[in-house]
C-alpha positions as CSV (number, residue, x, y, z in Angstrom):
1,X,-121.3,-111.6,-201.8
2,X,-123.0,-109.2,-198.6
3,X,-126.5,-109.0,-199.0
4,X,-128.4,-106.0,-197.3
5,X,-129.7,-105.8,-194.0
6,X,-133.1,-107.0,-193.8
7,X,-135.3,-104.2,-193.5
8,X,-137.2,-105.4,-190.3
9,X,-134.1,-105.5,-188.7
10,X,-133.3,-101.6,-189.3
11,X,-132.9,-99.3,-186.8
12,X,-132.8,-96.2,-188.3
13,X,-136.1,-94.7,-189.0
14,X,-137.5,-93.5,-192.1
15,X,-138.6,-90.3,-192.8
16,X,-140.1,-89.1,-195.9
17,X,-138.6,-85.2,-196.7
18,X,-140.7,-83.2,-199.4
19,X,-143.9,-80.6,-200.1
20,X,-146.2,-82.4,-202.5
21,X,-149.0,-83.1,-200.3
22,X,-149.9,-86.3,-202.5
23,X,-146.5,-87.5,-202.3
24,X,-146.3,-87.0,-198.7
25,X,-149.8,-88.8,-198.6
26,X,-148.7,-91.9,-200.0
27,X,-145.9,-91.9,-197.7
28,X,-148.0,-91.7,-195.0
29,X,-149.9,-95.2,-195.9
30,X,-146.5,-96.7,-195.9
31,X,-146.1,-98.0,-192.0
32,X,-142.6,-97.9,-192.3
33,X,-142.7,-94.2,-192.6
34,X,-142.0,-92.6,-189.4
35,X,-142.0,-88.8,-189.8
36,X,-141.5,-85.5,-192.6
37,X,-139.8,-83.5,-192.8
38,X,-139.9,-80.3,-195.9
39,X,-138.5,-76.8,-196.2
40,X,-139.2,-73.4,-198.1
41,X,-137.1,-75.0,-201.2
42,X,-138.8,-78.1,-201.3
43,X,-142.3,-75.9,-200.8
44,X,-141.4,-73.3,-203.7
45,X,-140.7,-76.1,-206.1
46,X,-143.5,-77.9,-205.6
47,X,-145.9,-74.6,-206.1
48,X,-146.6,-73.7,-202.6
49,X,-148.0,-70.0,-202.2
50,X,-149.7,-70.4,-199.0
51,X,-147.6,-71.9,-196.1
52,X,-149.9,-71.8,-193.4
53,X,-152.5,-73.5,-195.7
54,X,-150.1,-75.8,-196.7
55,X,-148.9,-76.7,-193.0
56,X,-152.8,-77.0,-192.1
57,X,-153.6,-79.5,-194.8
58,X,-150.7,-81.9,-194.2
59,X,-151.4,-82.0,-190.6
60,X,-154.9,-83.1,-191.3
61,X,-153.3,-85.4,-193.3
62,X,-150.5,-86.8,-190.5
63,X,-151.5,-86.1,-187.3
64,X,-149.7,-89.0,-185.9
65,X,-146.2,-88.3,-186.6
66,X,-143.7,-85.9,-186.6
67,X,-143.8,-83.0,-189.5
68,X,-141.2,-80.3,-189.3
69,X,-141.7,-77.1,-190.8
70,X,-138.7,-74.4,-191.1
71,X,-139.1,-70.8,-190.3
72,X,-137.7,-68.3,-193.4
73,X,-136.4,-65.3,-191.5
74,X,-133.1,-64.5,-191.6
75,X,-133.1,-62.0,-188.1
76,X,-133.1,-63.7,-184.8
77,X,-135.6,-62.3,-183.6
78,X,-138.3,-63.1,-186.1
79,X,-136.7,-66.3,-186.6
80,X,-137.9,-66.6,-182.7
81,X,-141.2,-65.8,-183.1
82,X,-141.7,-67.6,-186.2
83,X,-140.8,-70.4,-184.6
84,X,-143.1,-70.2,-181.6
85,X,-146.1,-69.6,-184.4
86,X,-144.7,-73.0,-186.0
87,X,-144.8,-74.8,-182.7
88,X,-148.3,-74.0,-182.3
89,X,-149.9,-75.5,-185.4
90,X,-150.0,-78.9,-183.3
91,X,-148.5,-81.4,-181.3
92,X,-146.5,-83.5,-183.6
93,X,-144.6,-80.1,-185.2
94,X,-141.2,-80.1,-185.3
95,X,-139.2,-76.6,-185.9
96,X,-136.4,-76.3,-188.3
97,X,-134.2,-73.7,-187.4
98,X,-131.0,-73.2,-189.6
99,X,-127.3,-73.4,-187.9
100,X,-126.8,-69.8,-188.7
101,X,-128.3,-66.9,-190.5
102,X,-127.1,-65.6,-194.2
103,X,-124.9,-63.4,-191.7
104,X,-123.4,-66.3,-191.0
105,X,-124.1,-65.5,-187.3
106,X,-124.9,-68.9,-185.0
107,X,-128.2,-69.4,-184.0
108,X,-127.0,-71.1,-180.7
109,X,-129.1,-68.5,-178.8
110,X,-132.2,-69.2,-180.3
111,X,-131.9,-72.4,-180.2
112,X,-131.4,-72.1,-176.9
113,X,-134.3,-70.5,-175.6
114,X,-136.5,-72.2,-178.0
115,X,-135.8,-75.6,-176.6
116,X,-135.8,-74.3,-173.0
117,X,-139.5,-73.2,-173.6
118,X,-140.0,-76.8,-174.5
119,X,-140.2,-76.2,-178.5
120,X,-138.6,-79.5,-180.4
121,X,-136.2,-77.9,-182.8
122,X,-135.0,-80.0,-185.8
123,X,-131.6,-77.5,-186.5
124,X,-130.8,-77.9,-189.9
125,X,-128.0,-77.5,-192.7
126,X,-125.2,-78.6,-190.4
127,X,-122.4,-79.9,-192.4
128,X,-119.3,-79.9,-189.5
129,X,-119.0,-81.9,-186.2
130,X,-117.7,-78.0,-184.8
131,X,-121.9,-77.1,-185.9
132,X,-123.0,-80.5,-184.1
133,X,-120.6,-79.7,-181.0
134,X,-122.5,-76.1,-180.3
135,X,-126.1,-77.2,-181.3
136,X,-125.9,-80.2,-179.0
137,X,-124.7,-77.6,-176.2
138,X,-127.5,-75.5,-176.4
139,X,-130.4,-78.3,-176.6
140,X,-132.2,-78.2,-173.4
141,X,-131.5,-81.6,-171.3
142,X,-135.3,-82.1,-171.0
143,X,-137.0,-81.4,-174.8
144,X,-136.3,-84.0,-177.5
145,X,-134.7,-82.3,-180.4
146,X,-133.5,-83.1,-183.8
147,X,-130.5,-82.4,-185.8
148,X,-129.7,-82.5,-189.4
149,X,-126.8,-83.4,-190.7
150,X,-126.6,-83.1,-194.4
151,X,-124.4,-85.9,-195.2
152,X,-125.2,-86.2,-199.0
153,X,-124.2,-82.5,-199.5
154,X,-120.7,-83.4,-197.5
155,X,-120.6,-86.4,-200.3
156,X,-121.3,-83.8,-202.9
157,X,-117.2,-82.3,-202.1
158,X,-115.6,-85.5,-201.9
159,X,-115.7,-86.2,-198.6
160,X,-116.7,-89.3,-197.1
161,X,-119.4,-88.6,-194.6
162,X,-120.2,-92.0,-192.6
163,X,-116.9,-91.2,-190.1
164,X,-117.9,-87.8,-189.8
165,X,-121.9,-88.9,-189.1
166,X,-120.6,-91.7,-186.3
167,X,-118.7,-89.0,-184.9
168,X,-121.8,-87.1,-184.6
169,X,-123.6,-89.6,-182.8
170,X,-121.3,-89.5,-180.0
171,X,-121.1,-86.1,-179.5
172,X,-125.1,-86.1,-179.4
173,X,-125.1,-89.0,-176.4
174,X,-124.3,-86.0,-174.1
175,X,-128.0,-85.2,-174.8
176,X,-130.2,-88.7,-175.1
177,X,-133.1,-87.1,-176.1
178,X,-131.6,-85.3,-179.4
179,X,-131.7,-87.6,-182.1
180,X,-129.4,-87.1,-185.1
181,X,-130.5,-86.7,-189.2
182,X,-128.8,-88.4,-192.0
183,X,-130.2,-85.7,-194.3
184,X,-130.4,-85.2,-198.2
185,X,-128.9,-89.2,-199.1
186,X,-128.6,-89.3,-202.6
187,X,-129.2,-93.2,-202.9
188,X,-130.6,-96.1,-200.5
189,X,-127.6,-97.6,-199.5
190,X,-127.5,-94.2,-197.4
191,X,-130.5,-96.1,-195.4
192,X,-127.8,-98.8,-194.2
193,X,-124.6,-96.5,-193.5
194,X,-126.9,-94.3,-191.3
195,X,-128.1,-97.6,-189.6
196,X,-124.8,-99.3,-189.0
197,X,-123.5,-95.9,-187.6
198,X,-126.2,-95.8,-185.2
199,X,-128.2,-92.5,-186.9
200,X,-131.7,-91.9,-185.2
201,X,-133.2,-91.1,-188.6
202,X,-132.6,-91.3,-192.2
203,X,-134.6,-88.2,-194.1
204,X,-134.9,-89.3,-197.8
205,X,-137.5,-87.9,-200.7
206,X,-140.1,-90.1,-202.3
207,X,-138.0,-91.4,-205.0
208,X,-135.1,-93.1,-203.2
209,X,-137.8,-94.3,-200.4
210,X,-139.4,-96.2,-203.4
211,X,-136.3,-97.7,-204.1
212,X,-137.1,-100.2,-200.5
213,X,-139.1,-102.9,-202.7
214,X,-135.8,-103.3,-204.3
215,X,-133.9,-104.4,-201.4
216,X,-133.0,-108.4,-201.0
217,X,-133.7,-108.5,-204.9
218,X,-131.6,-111.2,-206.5
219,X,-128.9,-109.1,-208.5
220,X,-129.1,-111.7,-211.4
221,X,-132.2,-111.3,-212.2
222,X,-131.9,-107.5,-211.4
223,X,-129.2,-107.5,-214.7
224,X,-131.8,-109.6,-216.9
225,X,-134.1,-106.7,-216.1
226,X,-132.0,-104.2,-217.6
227,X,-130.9,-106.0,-220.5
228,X,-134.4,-106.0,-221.5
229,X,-135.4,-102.8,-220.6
230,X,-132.8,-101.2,-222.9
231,X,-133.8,-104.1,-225.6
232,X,-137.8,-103.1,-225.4
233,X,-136.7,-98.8,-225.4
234,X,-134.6,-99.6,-228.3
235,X,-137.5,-101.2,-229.9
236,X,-139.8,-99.0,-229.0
237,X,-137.9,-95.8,-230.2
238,X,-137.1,-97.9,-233.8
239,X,-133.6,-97.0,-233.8
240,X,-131.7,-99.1,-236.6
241,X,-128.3,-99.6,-237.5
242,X,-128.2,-100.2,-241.2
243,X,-124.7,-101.8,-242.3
244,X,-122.4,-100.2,-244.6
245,X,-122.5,-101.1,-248.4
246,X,-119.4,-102.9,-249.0
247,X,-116.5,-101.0,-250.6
């Protein structure tokens, strides 16, 4: 049977993607942890009203890693000088700026002019290799950059993303210092198909990063666990079964 990679010998790092500050906290004591990454869903669901407060308080927090924040305007202009506010808050910042506006309408010029002025952009909610193509074009030769690739939501249709994220990887060599996103995975074996397809970084929330202590774990005694788990919650919740009276 194949075992899993050891994780020491990953190359792909680990970022943790959410907006509770806790959360992202404990994350943080975690060495394996190499960046953040949130956005204004993430933010809205976990009760954020201030973002600037928010963004303040989690930079405290991790000032030694990267932490992207997105900017919420939908016209390119704003979207510009969010951005630059964004870029401000500290060193380690990272910009999200979406592929396109609700228009539809490419950001490619934005992009563009941000990472000229030396602002590291993580573009986000690319789901093609035509979106990957025209980001990578317009990523300045000299600022790092990051882009996202939402691989679990290409799952989501049917479609098999690890070709489609190898691809990717190519088509970003043209720029060495852009590093590619396996973004939203929807379980940890995502960890090792980004790895083995040469991803930069793996983006995953709090509860499939858990998931790591579970790697190497013998799958026997894995299935004993689960027998007894559903024994003790059938005990616990006193279901019966009484048997029928005989005709």
């Amino acid at each position: 049977m194949q075992t899993a990679k050891p994780l020491a010998a990953l190359k792909v790092k680990l970022f943790a993607d959410g907006a509770d500050l806790a959360g992202m906290k404990e994350m943080a004591a975690n060495p394996m942890i190499k960046g953040f990454t949130t956005n204004p869903t993430l933010m809205r669901k976990a009760g954020i009203a201030d973002y600037r407060a928010f963004a303040r308080d989690v930079l405290a927090a991790i000032p030694d890693r990267p932490v992207s924040f997105e900017v919420f305007a939908d016209e390119f202009g704003e979207m510009e000088t969010q951005a630059m506010e964004i870029a401000s808050w500290g060193r380690n910042v990272n910009v999200k700026i979406p592929v396109s506006n609700t228009k539809g309408e490419f950001a490619g010029p934005v992009i563009e002019r941000l990472s000229q002025r030396g602002v590291q952009v993580n573009v986000t909610a690319l789901l093609t290799l035509e979106q990957v193509e025209r980001v990578t074009e317009r990523l300045a030769p000299q600022t790092p950059a990051i882009i996202s690739v939402f691989a679990g939501r290409i799952a989501d249709t049917g479609v098999d993303p690890v070709p489609l994220m190898a691809k990717a990887v190519k088509i970003m060599k043209a720029k060495p210092k852009a590093e590619l996103i396996w973004a939203s995975p929807r379980e940890l074996l995502n960890v090792f198909q980004a790895d083995a397809v040469g991803c930069h970084i793996i983006t995953a929330t709090n509860d499939i990063l858990k998931k790591l202590a579970l790697v190497g774990k013998d799958l026997d005694q894995y299935s004993l666990e689960t027998v007894e788990m559903f024994y003790k919650d059938a005990k616990a919740a006193g279901f019966t079964i009484a048997a029928r009276a005989a005709a």
